[in-house]
DRENFIDO-633269 format. One record per residue (C-alpha): residue in three letters; x, y, z. Coordinates in Angstrom, 1 decimal. Each point is the difference from the previous one (the first is absolute). Layout:
<rs>
- type; px; py; pz
- ALA; X; Y; Z
...
</rs>
This chain:
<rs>
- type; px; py; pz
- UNK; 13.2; 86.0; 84.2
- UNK; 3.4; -0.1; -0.7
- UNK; 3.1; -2.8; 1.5
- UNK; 2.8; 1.7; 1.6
- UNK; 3.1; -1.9; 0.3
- UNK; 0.8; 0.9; 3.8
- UNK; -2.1; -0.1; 2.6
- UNK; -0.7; 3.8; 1.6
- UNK; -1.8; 0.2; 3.3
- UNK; -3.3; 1.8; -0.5
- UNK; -0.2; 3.6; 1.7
- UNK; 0.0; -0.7; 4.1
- UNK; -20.4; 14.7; -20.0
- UNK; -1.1; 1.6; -2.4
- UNK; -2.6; 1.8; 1.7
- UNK; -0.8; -3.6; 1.5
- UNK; -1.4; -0.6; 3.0
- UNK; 2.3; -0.7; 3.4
- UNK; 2.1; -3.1; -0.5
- UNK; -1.6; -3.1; 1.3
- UNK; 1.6; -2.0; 2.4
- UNK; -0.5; -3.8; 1.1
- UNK; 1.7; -2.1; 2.2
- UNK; 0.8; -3.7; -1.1
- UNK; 0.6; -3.0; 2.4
- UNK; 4.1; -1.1; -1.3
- UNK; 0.7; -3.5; -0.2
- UNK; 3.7; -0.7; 1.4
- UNK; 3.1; 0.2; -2.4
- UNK; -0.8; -2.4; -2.3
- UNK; 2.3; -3.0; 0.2
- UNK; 1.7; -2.1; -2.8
- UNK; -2.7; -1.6; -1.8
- UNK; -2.7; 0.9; -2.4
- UNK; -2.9; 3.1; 0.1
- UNK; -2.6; 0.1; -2.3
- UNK; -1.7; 2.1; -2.8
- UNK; -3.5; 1.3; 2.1
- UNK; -2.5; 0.6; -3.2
- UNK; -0.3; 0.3; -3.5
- UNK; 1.2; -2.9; -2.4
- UNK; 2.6; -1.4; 1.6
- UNK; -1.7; -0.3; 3.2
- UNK; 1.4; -2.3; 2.2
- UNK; 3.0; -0.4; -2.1
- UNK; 3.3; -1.0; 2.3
- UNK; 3.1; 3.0; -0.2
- UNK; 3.2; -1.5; 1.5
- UNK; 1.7; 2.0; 3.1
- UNK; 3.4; -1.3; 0.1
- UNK; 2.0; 1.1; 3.2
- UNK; 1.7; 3.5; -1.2
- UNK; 1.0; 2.6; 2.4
- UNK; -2.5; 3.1; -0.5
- UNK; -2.4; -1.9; -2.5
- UNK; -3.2; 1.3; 1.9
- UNK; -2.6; -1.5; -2.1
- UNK; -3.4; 2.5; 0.6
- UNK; -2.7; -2.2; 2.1
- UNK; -3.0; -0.7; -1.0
- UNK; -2.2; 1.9; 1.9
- UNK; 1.6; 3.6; -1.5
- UNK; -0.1; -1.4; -3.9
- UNK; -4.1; -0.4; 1.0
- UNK; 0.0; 3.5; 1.5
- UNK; 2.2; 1.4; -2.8
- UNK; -2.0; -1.8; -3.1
- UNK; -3.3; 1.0; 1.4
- UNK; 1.4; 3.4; -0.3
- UNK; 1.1; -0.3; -3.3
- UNK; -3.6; -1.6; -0.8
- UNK; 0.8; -3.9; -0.4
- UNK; -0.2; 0.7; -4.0
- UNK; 3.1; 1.1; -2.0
- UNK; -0.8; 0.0; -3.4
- UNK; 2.2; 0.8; -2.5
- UNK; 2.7; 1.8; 3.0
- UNK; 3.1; 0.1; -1.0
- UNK; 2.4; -0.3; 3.3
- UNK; 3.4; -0.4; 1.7
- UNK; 0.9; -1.8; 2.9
- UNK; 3.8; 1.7; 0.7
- UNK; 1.2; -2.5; 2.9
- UNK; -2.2; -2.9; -0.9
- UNK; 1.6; -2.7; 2.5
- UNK; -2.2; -2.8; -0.3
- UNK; -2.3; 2.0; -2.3
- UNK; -2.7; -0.4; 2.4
- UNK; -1.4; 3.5; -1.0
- UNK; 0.9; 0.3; -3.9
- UNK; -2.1; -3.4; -0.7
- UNK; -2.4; 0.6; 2.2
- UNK; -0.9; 3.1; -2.3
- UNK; 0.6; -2.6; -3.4
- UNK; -2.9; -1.9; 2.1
- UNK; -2.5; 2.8; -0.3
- UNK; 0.5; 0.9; -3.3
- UNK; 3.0; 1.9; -0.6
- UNK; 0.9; 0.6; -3.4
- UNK; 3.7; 0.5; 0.4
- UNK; 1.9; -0.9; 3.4
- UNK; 3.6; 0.5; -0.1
- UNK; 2.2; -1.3; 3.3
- UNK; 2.8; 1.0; 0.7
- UNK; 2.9; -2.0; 2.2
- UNK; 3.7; 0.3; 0.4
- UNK; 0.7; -3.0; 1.8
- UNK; 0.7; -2.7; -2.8
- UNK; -1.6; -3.2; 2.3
- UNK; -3.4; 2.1; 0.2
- UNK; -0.1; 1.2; -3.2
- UNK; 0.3; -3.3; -1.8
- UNK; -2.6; -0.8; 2.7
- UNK; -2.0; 2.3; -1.2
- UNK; 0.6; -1.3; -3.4
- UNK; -1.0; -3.8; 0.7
- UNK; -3.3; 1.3; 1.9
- UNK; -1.1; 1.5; -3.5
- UNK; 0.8; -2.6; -1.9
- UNK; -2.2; -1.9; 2.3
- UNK; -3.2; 2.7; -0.1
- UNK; 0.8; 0.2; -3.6
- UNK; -0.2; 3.4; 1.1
- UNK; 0.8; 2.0; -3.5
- UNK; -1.1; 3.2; 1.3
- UNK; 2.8; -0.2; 2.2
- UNK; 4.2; 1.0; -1.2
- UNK; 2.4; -0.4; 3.2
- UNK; 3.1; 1.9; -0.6
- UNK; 2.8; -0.8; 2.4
- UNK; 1.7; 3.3; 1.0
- UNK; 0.0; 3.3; 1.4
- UNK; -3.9; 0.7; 0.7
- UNK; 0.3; 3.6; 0.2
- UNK; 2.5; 0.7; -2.8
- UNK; -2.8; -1.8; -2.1
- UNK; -2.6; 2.0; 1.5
- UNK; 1.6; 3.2; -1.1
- UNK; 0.1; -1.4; -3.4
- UNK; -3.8; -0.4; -0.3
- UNK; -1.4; 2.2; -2.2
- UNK; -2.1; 2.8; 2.1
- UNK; -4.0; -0.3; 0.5
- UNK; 0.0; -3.4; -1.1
- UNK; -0.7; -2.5; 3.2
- UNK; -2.9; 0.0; 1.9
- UNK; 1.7; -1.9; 3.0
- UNK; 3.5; 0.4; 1.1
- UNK; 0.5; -2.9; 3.3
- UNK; 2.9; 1.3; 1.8
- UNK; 1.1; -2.4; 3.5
- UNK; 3.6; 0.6; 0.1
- UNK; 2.3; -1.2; 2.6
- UNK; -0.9; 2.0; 3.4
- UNK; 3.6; 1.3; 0.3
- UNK; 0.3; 1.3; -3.4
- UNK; 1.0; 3.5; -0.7
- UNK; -1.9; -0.1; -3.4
- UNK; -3.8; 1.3; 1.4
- UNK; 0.2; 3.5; -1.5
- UNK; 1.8; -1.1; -2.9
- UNK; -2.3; -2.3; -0.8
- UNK; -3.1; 1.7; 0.9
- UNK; 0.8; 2.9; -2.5
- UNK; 0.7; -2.6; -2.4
- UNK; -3.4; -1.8; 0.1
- UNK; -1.6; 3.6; -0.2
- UNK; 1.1; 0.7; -2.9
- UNK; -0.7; -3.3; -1.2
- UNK; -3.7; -0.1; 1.3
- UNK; -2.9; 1.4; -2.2
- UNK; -2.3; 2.4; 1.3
- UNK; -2.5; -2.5; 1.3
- UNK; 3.1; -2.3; 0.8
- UNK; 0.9; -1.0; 3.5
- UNK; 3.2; -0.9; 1.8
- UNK; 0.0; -3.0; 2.9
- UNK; 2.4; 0.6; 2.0
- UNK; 1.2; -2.2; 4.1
- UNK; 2.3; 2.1; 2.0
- UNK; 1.1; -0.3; 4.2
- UNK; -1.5; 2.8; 0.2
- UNK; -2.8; 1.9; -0.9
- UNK; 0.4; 2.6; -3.2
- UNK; -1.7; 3.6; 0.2
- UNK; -1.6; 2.3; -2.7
- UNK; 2.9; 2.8; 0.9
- UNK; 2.4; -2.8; -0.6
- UNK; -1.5; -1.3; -3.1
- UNK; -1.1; 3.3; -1.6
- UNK; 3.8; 1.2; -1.0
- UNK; -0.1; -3.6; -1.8
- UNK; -2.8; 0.2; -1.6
- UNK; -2.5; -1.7; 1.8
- UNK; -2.5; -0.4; 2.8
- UNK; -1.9; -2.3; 1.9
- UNK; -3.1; -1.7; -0.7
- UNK; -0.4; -2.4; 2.2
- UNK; 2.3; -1.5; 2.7
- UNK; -0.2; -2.9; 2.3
- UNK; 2.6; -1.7; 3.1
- UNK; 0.4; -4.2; 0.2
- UNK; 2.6; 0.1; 2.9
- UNK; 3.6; 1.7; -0.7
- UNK; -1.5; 0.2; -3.9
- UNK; -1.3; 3.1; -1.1
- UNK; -1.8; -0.2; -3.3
- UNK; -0.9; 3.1; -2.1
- UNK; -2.2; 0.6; -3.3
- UNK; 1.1; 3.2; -1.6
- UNK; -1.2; 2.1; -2.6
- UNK; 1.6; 2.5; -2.5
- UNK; 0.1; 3.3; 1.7
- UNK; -3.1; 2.0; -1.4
- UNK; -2.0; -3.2; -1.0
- UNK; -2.5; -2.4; 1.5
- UNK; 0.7; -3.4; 0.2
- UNK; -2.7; -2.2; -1.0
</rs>
């Protein structure tokens, strides 16, 4: 999830089965403080939340849904976290065994954030680059990430941009998590690529597992 300088008022399958759906109970927008990594080997581990307009770290409660998805183990994934924020989602993957995790984040505060966190973890499966998260998602080489963690800012006008992006980036067992304001269709997704797996709603948040068009997530 990705800083943005200004505040912006919010907006007042392969031949897979249906999507699944769930429903999650949202905690309230977290406040300046601290969250914390949910499983894996960092558990418990402290990630600062400093007071930023539109940093919207993801709760807790839709990391468990979204890593019990995904399987809890991530062995040998290679990932990107494109708005990482607080990295709240790109070392939560590190924590379950992620090969490769690289996060993404424009805003220099966060990303030397970011930076002091790994340090910390000694987290050397981890590179944060501070910068453009989609221009370095277009720059990944294509079929090589199992995991692509996109929460961008909910007014940004980069969702089909960067949706076709982390298609083509995805392998063909590779997913794509993606929170939106709004809920994202197959006929939507299909002239980008992809389709959904399995979706889920934690308030105003909708969150989204999607798979290459064609393919079956795992």
């Amino acid at each position: 999830m990705k800083y943005t300088p200004a505040p912006t008022p919010a907006p007042a399958h392969p031949k897979s089965p249906r999507a699944k759906s769930g429903k999650v109970v949202a905690r309230k927008t977290v406040p300046p403080g601290e969250i914390r990594i949910i499983g894996g080997l960092y558990k418990r581990t402290k990630l600062p939340v400093p007071s930023k307009p539109g940093l919207r770290p993801t709760p807790d409660r839709v990391r468990e849904t979204l890593f019990n998805w995904l399987g809890q183990d991530l062995t040998g994934w290679r990932c990107i976290d494109v708005f990482a924020g607080t990295g709240a989602l790109g070392f939560e993957a590190a924590s379950r065994g992620a090969a490769d995790v690289l996060l993404c984040e424009q805003d220099p505060a966060l990303a030397q954030q970011l930076k002091t966190v790994q340090a910390k973890l000694k987290a050397d499966m981890c590179r944060i680059e501070r910068g453009d998260g989609l221009s370095t998602l277009k720059r990944v080489a294509p079929g090589s990430l199992q995991l692509v963690l996109l929460d961008p800012p909910f007014e940004s006008t980069l969702y089909e941009s960067t949706l076709k992006a982390a298609a083509q980036a995805i392998g063909p067992t590779g997913v794509v998590y993606l929170e939106a304001p709004k809920p994202w269709t197959d006929e939507e997704l299909a002239p980008l690529g992809l389709q959904v797996h399995r979706s889920g709603k934690a308030g105003a948040v909708h969150f989204h597992l999607l798979a290459a068009l064609g393919t079956s997530a795992a």
